[in-house]
N, C-alpha and C positions, 0 to 999 in steps of 0.2 A: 893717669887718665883724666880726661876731662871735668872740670862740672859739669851740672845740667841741670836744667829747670822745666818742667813739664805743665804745658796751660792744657786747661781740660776746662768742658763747656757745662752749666746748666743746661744743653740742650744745643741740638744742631742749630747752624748760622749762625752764632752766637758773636762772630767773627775773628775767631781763633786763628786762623788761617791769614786774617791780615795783619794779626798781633805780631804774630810769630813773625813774619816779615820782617815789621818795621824793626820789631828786637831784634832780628839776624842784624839789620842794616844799621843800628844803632850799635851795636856790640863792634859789627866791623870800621864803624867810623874810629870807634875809640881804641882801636888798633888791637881788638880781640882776635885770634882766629876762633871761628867759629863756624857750626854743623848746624841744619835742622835734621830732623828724625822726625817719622810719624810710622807706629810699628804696624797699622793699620788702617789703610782708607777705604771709601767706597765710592767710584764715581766714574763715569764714562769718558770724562773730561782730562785724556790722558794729556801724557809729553814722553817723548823718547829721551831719554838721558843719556850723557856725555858717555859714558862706558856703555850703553845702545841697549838700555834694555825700556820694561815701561814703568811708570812711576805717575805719581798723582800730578795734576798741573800746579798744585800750590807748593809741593815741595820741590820742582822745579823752580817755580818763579823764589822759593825761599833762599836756593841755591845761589840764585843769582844777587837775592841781598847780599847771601856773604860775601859774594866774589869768588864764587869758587866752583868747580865742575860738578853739573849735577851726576848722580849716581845710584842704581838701584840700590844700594843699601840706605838711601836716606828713607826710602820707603820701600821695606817689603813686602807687605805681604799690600796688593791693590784687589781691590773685587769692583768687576764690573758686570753690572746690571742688566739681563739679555733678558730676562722675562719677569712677570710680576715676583713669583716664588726663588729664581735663581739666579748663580753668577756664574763668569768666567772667573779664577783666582789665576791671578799672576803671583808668582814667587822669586822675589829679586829679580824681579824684569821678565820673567820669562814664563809664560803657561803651563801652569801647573796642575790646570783640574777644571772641573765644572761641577757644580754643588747647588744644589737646594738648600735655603734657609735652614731648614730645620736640619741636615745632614750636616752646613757648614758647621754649627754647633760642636759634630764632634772628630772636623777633622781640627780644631783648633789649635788644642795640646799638642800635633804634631807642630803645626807652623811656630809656636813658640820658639824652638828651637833653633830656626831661620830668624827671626826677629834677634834674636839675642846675640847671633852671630855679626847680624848685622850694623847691631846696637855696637857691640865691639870693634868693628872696623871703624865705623864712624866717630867714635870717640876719641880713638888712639893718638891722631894727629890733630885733634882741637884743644882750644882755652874752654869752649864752653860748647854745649850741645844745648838747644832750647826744638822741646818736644813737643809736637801736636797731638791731642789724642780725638777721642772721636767719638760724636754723638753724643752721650754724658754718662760720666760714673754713676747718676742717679739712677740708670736703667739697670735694676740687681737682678732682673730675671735674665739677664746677660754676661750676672758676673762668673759664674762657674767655668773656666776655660778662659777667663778673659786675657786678651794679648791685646787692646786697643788701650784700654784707660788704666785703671786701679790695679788688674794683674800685671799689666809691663813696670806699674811705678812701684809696687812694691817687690816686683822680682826684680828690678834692677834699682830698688830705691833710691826713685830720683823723686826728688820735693814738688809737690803738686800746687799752685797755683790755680782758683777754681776761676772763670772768664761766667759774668751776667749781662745780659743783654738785655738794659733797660729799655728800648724803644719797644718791645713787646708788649712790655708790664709785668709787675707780676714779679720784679726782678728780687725785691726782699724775700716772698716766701717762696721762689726757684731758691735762693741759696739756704738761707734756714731749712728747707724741706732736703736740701742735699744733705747737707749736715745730719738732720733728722734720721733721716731711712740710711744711710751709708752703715756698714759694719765697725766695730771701732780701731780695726788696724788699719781700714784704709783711711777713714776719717782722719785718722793722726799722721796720714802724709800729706795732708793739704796745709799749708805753713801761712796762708793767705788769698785774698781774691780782687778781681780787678770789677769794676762795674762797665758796661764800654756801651757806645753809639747813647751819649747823654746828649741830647738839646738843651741850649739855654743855660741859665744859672748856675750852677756848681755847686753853689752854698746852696742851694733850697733841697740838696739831696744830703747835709749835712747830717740832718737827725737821721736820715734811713741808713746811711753809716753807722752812725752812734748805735742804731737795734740791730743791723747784723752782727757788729762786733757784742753785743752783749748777749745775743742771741746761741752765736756761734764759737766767742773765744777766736775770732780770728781775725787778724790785720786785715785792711786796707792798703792797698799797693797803689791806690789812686782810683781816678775818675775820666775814662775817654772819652773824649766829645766823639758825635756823627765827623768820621773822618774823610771827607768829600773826596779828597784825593784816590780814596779807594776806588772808584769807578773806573778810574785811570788803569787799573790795575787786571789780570787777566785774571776772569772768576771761574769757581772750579763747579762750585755747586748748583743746580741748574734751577732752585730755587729762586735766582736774581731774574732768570727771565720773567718772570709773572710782574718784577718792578720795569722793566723796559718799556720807557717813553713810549706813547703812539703819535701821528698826527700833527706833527707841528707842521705841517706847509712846506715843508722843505722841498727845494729843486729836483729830489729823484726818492721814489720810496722802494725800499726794497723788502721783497715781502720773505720772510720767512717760518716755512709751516714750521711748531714743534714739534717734532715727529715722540713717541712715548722713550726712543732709545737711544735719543738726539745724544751724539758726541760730538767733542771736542768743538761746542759752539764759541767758544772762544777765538777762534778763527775770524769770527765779525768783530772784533774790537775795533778794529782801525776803521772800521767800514762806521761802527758807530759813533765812531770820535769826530768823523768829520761832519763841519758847519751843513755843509746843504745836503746830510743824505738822513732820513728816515729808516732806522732800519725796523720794522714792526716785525712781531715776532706772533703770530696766527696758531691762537689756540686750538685745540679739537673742537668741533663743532661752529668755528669760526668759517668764513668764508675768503679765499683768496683776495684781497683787494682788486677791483675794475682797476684801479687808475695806477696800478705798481708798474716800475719800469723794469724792473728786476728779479725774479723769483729765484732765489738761491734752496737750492735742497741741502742740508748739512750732514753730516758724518752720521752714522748708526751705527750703535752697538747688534742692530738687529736687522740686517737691508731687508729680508721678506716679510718679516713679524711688520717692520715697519711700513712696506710698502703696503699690502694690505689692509691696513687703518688707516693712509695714504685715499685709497679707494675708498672705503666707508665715509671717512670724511667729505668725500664730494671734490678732494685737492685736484683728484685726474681731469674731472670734467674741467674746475676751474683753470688748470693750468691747460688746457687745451685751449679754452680761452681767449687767455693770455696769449699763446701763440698766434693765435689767427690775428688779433690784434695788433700783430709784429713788438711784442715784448720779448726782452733776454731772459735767458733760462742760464740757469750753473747750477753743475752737481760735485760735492763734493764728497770723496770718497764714497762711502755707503748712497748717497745722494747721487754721486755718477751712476753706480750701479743699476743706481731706480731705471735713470732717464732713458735706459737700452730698451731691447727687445724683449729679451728673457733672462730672468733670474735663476739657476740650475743650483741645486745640493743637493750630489747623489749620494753623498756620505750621510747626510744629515747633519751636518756641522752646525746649523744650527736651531735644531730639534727635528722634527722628522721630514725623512726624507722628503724633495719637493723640487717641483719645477712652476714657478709663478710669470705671467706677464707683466714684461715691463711697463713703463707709461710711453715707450716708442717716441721720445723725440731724438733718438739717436740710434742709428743702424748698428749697434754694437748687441753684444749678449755674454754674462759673465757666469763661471762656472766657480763655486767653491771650493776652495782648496783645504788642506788639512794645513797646509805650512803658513803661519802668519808673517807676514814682512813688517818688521819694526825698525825703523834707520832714520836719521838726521841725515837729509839729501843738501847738494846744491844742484841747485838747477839753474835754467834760463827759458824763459817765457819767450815763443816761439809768434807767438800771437803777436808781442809787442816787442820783442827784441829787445829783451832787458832779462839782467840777472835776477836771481830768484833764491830763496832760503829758505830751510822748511824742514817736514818728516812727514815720513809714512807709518802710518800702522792701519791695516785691513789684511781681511782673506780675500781669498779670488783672484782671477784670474778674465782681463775682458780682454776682449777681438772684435772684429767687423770690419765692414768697410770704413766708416768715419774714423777710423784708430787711423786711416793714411793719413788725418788732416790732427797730428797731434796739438794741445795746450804747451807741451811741454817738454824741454829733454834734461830728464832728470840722471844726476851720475852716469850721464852720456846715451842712456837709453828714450828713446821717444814715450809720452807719458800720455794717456788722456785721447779725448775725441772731441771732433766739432763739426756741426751740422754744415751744408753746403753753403746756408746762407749767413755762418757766423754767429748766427744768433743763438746758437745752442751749443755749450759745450760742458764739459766737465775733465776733471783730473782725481789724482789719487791723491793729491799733495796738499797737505796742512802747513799752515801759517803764511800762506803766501798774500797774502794782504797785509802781512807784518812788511812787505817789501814798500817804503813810498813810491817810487817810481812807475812798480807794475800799478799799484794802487790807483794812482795818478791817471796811468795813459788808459784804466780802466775805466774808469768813471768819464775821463775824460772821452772813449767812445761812444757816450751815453749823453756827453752834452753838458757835462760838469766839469768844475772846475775845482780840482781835490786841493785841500790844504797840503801847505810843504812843509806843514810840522815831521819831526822825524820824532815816528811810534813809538820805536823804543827806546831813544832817545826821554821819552816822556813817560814810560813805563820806570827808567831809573832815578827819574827826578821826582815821579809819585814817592817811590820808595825813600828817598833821602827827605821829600816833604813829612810824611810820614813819621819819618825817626826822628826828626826833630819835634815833631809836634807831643809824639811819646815823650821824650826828653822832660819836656816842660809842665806832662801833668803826669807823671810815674815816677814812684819813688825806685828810679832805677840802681843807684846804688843796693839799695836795699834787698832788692828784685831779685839781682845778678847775683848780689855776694852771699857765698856759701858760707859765711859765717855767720851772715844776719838773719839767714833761712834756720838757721837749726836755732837761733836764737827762737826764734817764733814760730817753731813748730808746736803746734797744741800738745 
């Protein structure tokens, strides 16, 4: 069986998530094979994986460090976020429930057993497996049932690695204070810690090394600089929008509300990487920008929860607007759903039963379904005549008349709707701004002129920048080798 190494956070954002990358992409350069694993995430910001189930987007994009097909057993158990108090739980790709916080608590102990099965699969055929865990082992009114952090490393004892996130502050007593309150079997699986997103100097964090290690009895694995190239990179956790630029003057801004159960915004990457576009990202209580050329609606974990706050905010008025003004509108997935007539759950699929109005810029009306659709499509953009690549995951089911004038024909079926005069449309389809071409002739009908950089293209070259840069301030030897780990285990 494999080794494996498991990074765990002082605390969410910590950047765990782009460790684990670059060490996928580091380990595969040096002709490891090698798995990630994460036995439990939490995030709206899905990906459909290679065997077609759903899975978090950072253990997809980890997938693709290795080189290797992503899989619902790299992450099983996923929960996604539909109301303040509860989730959707997927299990190895597939829906498996809906839970309240405090209930999730004790369906845990069962999903163990899924994890563990999973953990198995994924180890079989690697050199090395490198773990994400989640949130932080310092949270002990979480550890009874735990399957995320300290319970998956000590049921499967794999050596824990603790990840601080100096740009917070605070980073010396987040990990003494770990150390502190931890119980002492799990404390004696953390074998060492990384410090990451250091500015500046290196040596002036010399001495606060020197006091964790006396503090704690535990190594240093090194010191990460703020890794720039991360931006480059598709984010999972929706925490980054609150950093996303506003304002620079740029040739087209496009405005984008955050809706409370905004999914798979990742989608605008490309849209953000390029030179002349703004993409502003419009908080609650914010108002739609006058001067936006583009108002994109994005994916929801929640289309009616969301549209309804959509309302309160004032977004309806404002995007009415926008229309009259002759600005372009895009919805995607949940976001399409909005831009129809009417919103239908006669099931209650997503709390109680309900029929809402849409924001009507599209003669369509979409009805709930109980069967979710999760698939890696090819497509072809009908709009522009160009191929297309991408996934679906939503319920529902839309019609109307504008569905004659589809966006798109995906796996050979016609996809999406567009208003008479072009200006309004939407689809069901994610990632399709990962395509340059469509990208291109998009922008391009708006009066821009899109970079011909290739996305992901530069998604894999972030990843390789990355690992090299790991390289040269991690004591990777050290890191990787299971023999140097149980040396220095506390």
């Amino acid at each position: 069986m494999a080794h494996a190494i498991m990074l765990q956070g002082t605390g969410s954002d910590v950047g765990k998530s782009v460790l684990v990358a670059g060490l996928c992409r580091l380990a595969r350069n040096r002709g490891l094979t090698v798995r990630p694993f994460k036995p439990q995430n939490m995030s709206n910001n899905a990906a459909v994986s290679d065997d077609g189930g759903e899975i978090g987007r950072a253990q997809w994009l980890q997938a693709l460090a290795c080189g290797v097909p992503s899989s619902v057993h790299m992450n099983p158990v996923l929960l996604k976020p539909q109301s303040e108090t509860g989730s959707q739980i997927i299990v190895q790709g597939k829906v498996w429930g809906q839970a309240k916080g405090r209930d999730y608590q004790k369906f845990k102990a069962q999903l163990l057993d899924a994890v563990m099965a999973s953990w198995d699969i994924v180890r079989e055929s690697a050199d090395l497996v490198i773990v994400e865990g989640a949130g932080s082992p310092a949270e002990i009114n979480l550890r009874a049932g735990d399957i995320a952090n300290m319970g998956f490393a000590t049921r499967a004892n794999v050596p824990v690695v603790l990840v601080g996130d100096i740009d917070r502050g605070g980073v010396i007593a987040s990990i003494v204070g770990t150390h502190a309150i931890l119980a002492p079997q799990d404390r004696d699986m953390i074998v060492g810690y990384i410090i990451n997103k250091f500015r500046g100097d290196v040596s002036l964090f010399d001495l606060g090394l020197k006091s964790i290690t006396e503090f704690t009895g535990w190594r240093s694995f090194g010191v990460v600089p703020w890794l720039k190239d991360a931006s480059r990179l598709p984010a999972e956790d929706s925490v980054v929008l609150e950093r996303l630029a506003k304002g620079h003057g740029r040739a087209l801004k496009i405005a984008v509300p955050v809706l409370d159960r905004i999914a798979n915004f990742d989608d605008l990457d490309p849209l953000i990487a390029e030179a002349e576009v703004d993409v502003v990202m419009v908080r609650s209580g914010e108002r739609l920008p006058a001067d936006a050329g583009l108002v994109i609606i994005p994916g929801s974990k929640s289309t009616i929860g969301d549209l309804l706050r959509f309302r309160e905010n004032g977004w309806d008025k404002d995007l009415d607007l926008h229309r009259q003004r002759g600005g372009h509108i895009m919805g995607i997935c949940g976001g399409y759903q909005m831009l129809g007539r009417s919103v239908h759950d006669p099931q209650g699929i997503e709390g109680a039963a309900t029929e809402v109005p849409g924001l009507g810029h599209l003669d369509i009306e979409t009805v709930m379904e109980a069967e979710k659709t999760v698939r890696n499509v090819v497509a072809h953009s009908l709009q522009f005549d160009l191929p297309l690549t991408g996934y679906e995951i939503h319920l529902g089911r839309t019609t109307g008349p504008d569905c004659a004038r589809p966006t798109a024909r995906i796996n050979g079926i016609e996809d999406g709707a567009m208003s008479e005069d072009g200006k309004v449309f939407g689809t069901y389809m994610h990632g399709l701004f990962g395509a340059d071409a469509f990208r291109a002739a998009l922008l391009g009908s708006m009066g821009i002129a899109a970079n011909t950089s290739d996305y992901k293209a530069g998604v894999e070259s972030a990843l390789d920048s990355i690992a090299e840069q790991l390289a040269e301030v991690l004591d990777v030897d050290a890191l990787l080798s299971p023999e140097s780990q149980l040396r220095h285990r506390s």
